[in-house]
N, C-alpha and C positions, 0 to 999 in steps of 0.2 A: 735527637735528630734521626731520622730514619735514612739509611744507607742508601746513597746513590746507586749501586747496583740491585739492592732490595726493589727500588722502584722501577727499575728498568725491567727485572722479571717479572714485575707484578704489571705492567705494560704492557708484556708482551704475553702471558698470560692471559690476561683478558681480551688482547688483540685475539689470541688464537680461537678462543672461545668465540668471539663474534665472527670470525672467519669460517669457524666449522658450521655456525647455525645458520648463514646465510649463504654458503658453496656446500651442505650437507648434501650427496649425494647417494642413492642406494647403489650397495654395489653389485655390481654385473654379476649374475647369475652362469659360470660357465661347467663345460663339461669339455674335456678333454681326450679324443680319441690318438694312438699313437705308436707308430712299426718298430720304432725301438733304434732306425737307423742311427749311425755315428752321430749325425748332425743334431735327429731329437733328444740323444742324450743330453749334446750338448745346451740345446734348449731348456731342457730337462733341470739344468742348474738354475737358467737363469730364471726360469719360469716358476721353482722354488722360493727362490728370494725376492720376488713378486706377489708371492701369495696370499700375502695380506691384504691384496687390491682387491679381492674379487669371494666370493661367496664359489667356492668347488666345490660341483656336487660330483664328478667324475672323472675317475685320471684311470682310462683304459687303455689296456693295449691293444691293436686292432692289425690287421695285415695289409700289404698294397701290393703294388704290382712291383714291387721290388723286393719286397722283405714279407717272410711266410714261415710258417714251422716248415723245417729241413731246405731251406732257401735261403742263405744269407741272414741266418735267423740270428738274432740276438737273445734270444731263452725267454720262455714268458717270466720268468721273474727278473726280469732283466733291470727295473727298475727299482727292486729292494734295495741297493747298497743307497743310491741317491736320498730314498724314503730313510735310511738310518744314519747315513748323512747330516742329511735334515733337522734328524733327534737331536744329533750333537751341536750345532751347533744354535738350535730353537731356544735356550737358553738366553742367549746374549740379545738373539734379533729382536727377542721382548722387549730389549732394555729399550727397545729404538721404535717399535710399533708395536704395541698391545695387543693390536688385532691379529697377528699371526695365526693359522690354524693350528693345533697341537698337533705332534707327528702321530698321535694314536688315530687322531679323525681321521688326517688325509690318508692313514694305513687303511683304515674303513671303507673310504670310497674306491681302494685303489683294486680294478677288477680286470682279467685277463677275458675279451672278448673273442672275434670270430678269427681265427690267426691260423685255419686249414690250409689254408690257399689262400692264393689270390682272386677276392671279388666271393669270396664264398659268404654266403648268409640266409646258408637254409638253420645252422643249428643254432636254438635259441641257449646263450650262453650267459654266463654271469653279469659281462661287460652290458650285454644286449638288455641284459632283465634293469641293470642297475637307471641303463635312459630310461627303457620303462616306468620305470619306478618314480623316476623324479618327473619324466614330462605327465605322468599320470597325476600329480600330488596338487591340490587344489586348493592346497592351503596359500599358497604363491603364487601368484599370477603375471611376477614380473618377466622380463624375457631371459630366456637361457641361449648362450650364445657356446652351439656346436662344436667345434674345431677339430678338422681332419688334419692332423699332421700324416697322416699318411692315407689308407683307404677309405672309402666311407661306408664299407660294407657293415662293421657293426652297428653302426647307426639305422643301414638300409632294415637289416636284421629288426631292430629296435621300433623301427614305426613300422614294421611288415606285421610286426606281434598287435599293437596298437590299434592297425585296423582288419585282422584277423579276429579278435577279442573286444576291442573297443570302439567299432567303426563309429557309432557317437559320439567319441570323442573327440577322431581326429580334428573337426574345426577348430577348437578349443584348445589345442594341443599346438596345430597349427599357429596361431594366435601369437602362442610363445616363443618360437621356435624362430633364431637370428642362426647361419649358417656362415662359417667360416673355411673355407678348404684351401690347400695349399697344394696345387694342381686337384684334379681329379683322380688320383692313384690307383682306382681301381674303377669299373665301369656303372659301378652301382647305382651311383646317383643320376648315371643317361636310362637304366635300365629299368630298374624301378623307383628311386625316391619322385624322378619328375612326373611318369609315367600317371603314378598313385597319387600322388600330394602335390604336384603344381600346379591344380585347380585352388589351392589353398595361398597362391605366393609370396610363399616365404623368401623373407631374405635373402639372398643368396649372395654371399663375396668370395668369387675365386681369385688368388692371387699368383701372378706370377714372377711381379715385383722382387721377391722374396730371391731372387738371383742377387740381388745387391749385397745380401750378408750370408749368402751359400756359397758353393766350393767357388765361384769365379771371383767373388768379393774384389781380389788385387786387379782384375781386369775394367770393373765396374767404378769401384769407390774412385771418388777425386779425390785430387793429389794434396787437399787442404785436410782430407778426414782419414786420409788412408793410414795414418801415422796410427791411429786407434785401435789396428787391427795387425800391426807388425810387432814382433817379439819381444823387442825393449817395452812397450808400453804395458803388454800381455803380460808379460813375464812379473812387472812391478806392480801394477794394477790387482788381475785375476793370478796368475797362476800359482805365485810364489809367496808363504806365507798369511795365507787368507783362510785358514780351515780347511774343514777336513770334506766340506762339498765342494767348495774350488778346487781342491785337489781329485776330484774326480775330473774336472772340466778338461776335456781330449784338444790339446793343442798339434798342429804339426811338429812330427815327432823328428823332422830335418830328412836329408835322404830322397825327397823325393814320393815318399810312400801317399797315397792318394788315395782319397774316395771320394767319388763321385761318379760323372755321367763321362766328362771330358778332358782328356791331356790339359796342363795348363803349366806354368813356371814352376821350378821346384821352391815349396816353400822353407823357408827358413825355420829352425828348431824352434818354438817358441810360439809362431805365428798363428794369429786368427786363424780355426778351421771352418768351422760351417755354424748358422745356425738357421736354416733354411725354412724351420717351422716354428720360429720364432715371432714374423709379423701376426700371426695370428691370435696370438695372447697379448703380445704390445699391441696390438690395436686398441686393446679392452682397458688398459693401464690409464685410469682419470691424471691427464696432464695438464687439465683444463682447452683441452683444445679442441673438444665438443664431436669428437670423429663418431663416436658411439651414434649423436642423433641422425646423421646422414654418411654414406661409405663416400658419397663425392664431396665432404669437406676435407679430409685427410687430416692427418695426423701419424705417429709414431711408425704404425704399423701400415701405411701407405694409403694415396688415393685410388679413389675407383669410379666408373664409370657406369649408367644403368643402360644397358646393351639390349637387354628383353624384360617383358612383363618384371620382377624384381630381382633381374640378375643381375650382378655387379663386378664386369672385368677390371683389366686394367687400361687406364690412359693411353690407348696406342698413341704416339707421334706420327702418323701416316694420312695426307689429306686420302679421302675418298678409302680406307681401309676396310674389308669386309670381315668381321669378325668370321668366327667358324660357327657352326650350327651346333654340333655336338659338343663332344668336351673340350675341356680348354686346359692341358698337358704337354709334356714334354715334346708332343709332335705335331702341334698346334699352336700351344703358345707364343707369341709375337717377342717376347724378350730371350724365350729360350731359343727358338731358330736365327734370331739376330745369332747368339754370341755363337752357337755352334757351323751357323752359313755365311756372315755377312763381317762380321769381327775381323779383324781392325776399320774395317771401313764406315763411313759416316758414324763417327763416333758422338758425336753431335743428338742424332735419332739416340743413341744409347745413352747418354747421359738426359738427355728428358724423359727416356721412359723411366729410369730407374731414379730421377730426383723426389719421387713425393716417398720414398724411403731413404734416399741417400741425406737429405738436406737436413737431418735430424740425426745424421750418424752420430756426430760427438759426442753430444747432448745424451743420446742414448748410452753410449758406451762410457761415459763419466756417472751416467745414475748405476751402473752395473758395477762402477768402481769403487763407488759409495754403499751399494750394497754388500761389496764385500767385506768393509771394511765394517758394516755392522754383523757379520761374523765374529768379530776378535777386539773391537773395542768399546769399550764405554761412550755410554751416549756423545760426552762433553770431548770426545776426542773423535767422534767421527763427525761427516757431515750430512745435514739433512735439507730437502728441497726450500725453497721459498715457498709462502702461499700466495700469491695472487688474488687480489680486491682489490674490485673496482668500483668507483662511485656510480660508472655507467650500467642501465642498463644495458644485461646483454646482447637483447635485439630491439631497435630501432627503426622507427619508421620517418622517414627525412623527406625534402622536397629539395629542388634543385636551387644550388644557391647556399643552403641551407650551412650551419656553423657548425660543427660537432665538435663540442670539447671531449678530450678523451683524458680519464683523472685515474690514477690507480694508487688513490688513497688507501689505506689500509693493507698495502700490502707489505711482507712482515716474512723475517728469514726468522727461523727455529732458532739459530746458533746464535745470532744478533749480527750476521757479517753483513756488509756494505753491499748494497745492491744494485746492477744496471739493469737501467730500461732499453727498449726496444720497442719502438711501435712500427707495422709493416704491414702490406698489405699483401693478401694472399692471392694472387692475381689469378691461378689455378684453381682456387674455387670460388671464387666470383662469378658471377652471371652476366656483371659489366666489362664490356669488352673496353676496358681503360687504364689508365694510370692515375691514383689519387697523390696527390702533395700530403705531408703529414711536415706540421710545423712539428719541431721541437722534438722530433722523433726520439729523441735519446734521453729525454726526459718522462718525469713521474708524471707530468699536465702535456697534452702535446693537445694537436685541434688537427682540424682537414675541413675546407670546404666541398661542398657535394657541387661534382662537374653538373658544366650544364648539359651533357651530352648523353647524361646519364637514361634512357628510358624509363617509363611506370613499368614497378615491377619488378625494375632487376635489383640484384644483390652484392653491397660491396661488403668484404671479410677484411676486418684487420686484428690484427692478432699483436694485443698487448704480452712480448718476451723478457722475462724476468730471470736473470742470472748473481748468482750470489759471487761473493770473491770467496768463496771458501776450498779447499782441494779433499777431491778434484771438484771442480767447479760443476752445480746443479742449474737446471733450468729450469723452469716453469712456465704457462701463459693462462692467460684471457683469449676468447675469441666474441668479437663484437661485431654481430651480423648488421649492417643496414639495410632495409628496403627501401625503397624509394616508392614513393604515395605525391601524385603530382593532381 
């Protein structure tokens, strides 16, 4: 007789297998530019034990208008101990994701950019050669998604060379090229990236959302998520007994001691400190929640808004709000001059600026608890995401009236834990200005009929949420666009 648990792996085995060949995704193409600040380091961890997500072709350090050689500098090698870190504990994360990058590659890519000054990018440097390098290489066509954690000067540097040397190229080049920034930290990209290459419009997401899990976190996060970033949870979670890369991870060290831009409460020993350029690679992290193909459907790493030709802010809360023209930074930004002008008052405007980051805190900070935990333990004792499969397709075209059964057959947790649904509608990136009913929402089959109020055209999002009972409890989704065709 063949073993009851025998069948159950050989089940979910082959489940996995049909789950990976019909949600197969490539994965995002990025490059990483970064000042070295407190907060990137702390990025710096989490974005290591991520690494599996994504194909890195560059982890450079670059300068901003905060952090420079002989300014608040943190040493260009400032990221070797994380990169040996890494080494140590690359061993185990295998047992849990094969795809890991070995710590010799990512040593490979890892290159010290334009870090004279701030906003400097006349010298063509290692960092600058390395974008070169890969946005020049023709053997991949898919798109590379940029990311300034601090200035965007080595990048500005990188396509200066490009169409000094390759001006052929740049369409092509262009083509590939998704754009991440977290403020505009130095002025390069008003100065020349737009100047030279916004006849090309490229993507552009500036973020300033990114206050939600930076030094004000305790003033921002609600009071349902904020538990996730105080000391008791830190302390058990990340900081304490998780390897020798958590144990880089810079917590408040009690006392009061601070960095950042603003005075704020003294945090407690142990507490969340910043990780301010961290939406920018959660953005890229496949959760199934489709953020990659449009920046206003949102997802991990926040929603965005298309302001000019393929710029993409953030969701102001303000009828009749006139964005700014230039850059969009610390004296510009709408979330930053809230908290530094307008904080405690209408706190309301500040909790919907900062929800298409906040609404996913837990969720986030529970896969970051589960990553650490594939640091130091064997597969069968830590926990891994669910996968999400769906019977539906994921975009639909409906008429009014119409029945939508929603079915998330096949969907299937790694560990074999028990799992709840969630079906909901993402009312923020919809195009339909409504409320849909969702029968049975808390189930594996749920349905919704399409209002009649609906227009030709518009778009209703709802997003199949999948949670295992495993600790710490992971999340997952589906997202199921409909249009409407009348």
């Amino acid at each position: 007789m063949i073993h009851k648990q025998f069948l159950i792996a050989l089940f979910l085995l082959i489940t996995s297998i049909k789950a990976f060949t019909q949600n197969e995704i490539i994965k995002p193409r990025i490059i990483v530019t970064s000042d070295g600040e407190i907060d990137d380091e702390c990025s710096m961890v989490r974005f290591l034990l991520y690494a599996n997500e994504w194909d890195i072709e560059g982890i450079i350090t670059s300068s901003s208008q905060y952090h420079w050689q002989g300014h608040k500098w943190a040493g260009d090698d400032w990221i070797d101990p994380y990169l040996e870190a890494y080494e140590k504990v690359y061993p185990n994360l295998i047992k849990h994701k094969k795809d890991y990058p070995t710590p010799d590659y990512l040593k490979s890519i890892t290159f010290l950019g334009n870090v004279k000054a701030e906003g400097e990018m006349d010298l063509i440097t290692p960092g600058s050669q390395q974008i070169v390098k890969v946005l020049l290489d023709e053997s991949d066509n898919n798109p590379i998604w940029v990311q300034a954690w601090g200035g965007t000067n080595t990048l500005a540097r990188a396509l200066k060379t490009i169409e000094e040397n390759h001006p052929d190229k740049m369409e092509s080049v262009a083509k590939k090229l998704r754009f991440f920034f977290i403020w505009e930290q130095d002025n390069t990209y008003q100065s020349y990236i737009k100047p030279h290459w916004g006849k090309y419009n490229i993507q552009t997401i500036i973020c300033d959302q990114f206050w939600a899990i930076a030094y004000q976190w305790d003033k921002i996060m609600p009071q349902d998520k904020i538990d996730y970033f105080r000391n008791h949870w830190m302390k058990s979670n990340i900081l304490e007994n998780h390897g020798p890369l958590y144990s880089l991870y810079e917590a408040y060290k009690g006392g009061g001691d601070k960095e950042g831009f603003i005075a704020g409460p003294i945090k407690m020993k142990g507490d969340f400190r910043s990780e301010g350029d961290s939406p920018a690679f959660i953005y890229t992290i496949n959760t199934g929640l489709r953020s990659l193909e449009s920046p206003d459907y949102g997802g991990w790493g926040g929603r965005y808004v298309n302001i000019r030709e393929n710029t993409w802010l953030d969701p102001v809360p303000e009828t009749n709000y006139n964005y700014p023209e230039g850059r969009w930074y610390t004296k510009t930004a709408w979330g930053r001059n809230y908290m530094r002008n307008v904080y405690p008052e209408n706190q309301d405007l500040m909790n919907s600026y900062f929800k298409p980051i906040t609404r996913w805190a837990d969720a986030l900070q529970n896969d970051f608890a589960a990553r650490a935990d594939w640091c130091i333990k064997p597969y069968e004792e830590a926990n891994h995401p669910p996968v999400v499969k769906l019977k539906n397709k994921l975009n639909i075209t409906a008429k009014l009236g119409d029945k939508i059964s929603l079915n998330a057959k096949g969907t299937f947790d790694p560990d074999g834990d028990k799992l709840k649904y969630r079906w909901w509608q993402y009312e923020e990136a919809d195009t339909y200005n409504g409320v849909v009913s969702i029968n049975n929402a808390s189930s594996k089959k749920a349905s919704l009929v399409i209002p009649s109020d609906v227009k030709n055209g518009k778009t209703i999002h709802i997003i199949c949420e999948v949670s295992d009972n495993g600790s710490p409890q992971l999340t997952r989704y589906q997202r199921i666009i409909i249009t409407i065709s009348n």
